[in-house]
C-alpha positions in Angstrom: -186.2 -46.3 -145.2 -184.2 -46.9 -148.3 -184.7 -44.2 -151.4 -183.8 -46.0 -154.1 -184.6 -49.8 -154.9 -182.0 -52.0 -153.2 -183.1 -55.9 -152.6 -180.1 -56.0 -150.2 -181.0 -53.9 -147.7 -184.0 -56.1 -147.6 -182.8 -59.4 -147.1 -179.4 -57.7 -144.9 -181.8 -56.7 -142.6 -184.5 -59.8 -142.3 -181.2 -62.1 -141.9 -180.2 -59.6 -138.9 -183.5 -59.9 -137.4 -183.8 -63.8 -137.6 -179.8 -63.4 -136.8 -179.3 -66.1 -139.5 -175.5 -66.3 -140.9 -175.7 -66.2 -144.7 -177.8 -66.4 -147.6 -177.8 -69.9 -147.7 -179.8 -70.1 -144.3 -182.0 -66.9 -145.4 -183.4 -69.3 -148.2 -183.5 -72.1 -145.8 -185.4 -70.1 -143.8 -187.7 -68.8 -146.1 -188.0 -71.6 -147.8 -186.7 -71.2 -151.1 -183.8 -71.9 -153.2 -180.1 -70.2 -152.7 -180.2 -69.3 -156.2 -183.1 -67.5 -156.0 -181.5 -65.2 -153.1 -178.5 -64.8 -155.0 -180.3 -63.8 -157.9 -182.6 -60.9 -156.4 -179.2 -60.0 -154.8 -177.8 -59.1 -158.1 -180.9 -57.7 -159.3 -181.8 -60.4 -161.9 -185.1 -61.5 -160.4 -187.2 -59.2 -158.5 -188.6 -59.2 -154.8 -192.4 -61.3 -155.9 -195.7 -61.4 -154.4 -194.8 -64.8 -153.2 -191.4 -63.7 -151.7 -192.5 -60.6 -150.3 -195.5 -62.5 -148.5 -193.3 -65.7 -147.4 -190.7 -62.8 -145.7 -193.6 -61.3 -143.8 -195.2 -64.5 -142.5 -191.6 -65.5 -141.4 -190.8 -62.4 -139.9 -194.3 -61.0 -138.9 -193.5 -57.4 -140.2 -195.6 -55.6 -142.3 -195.4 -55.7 -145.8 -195.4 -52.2 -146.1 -192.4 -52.1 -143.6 -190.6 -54.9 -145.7 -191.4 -52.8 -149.0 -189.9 -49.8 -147.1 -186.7 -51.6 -146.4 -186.1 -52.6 -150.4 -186.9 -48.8 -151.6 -190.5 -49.5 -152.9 -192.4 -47.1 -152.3 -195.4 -47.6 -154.6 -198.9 -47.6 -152.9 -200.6 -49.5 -155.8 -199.8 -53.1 -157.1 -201.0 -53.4 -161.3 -201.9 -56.7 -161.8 -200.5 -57.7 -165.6 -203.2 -57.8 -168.5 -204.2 -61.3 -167.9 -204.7 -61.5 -164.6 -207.9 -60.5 -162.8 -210.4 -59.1 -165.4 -213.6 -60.5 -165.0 -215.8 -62.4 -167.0 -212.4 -63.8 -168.8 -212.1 -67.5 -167.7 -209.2 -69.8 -169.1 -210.2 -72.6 -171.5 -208.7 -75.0 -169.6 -211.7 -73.6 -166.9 -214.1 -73.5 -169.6 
C-alpha cells in the first residue's frame, strides 16, 4: 500500500497484472486516450470516478484495493456543490 498519492504505482502495477507493455496499450486497454495516461502520470489530471471504475471492471480488483495502490486513502467521496442535492433539477430537465 502506497503512503503518499502516486498515480504511477497505480497504473505500474495494473499494466503488470494485465502484463501489457506500455502506456500506450494501458489506454488501449482501458479504453481511453494515451494522453490521458500520460497526463495522470505527471500528475496533471487526477485518477476520476470513471477511470478508477473502468480499471476495476478491467482488472476485477476492488476499488478499494485500486485506491490503496495510488495512496488514497480517504473512506468518503464529496460529491461537488452541484451534484446530488435533491429537489434541485436542471432547467434543461425542467
Amino acid at each position: 500500500m502506497q503512503t503518499q498519492y502516486d498515480p504511477n504505482y497505480l497504473l505500474d502495477n495494473i499494466s503488470l497484472k494485465l502484463n501489457l507493455k506500455n502506456d500506450a496499450a494501458l489506454a488501449r486497454t482501458l479504453e481511453v486516450t494515451a494522453p490521458m495516461i500520460s497526463k495522470v502520470r505527471n500528475f496533471r489530471m487526477p485518477v476520476g470516478a470513471s477511470l478508477l471504475i473502468r480499471m476495476h471492471e478491467v482488472t476485477g480488483m476492488p476499488v478499494r484495493e485500486l485506491q490503496n495502490l495510488m495512496g488514497d486513502r480517504r473512506n468518503k467521496f464529496r460529491l461537488s456543490g452541484a451534484q446530488g442535492r435533491p429537489g434541485k433539477q436542471s432547467t434543461a430537465l425542467q
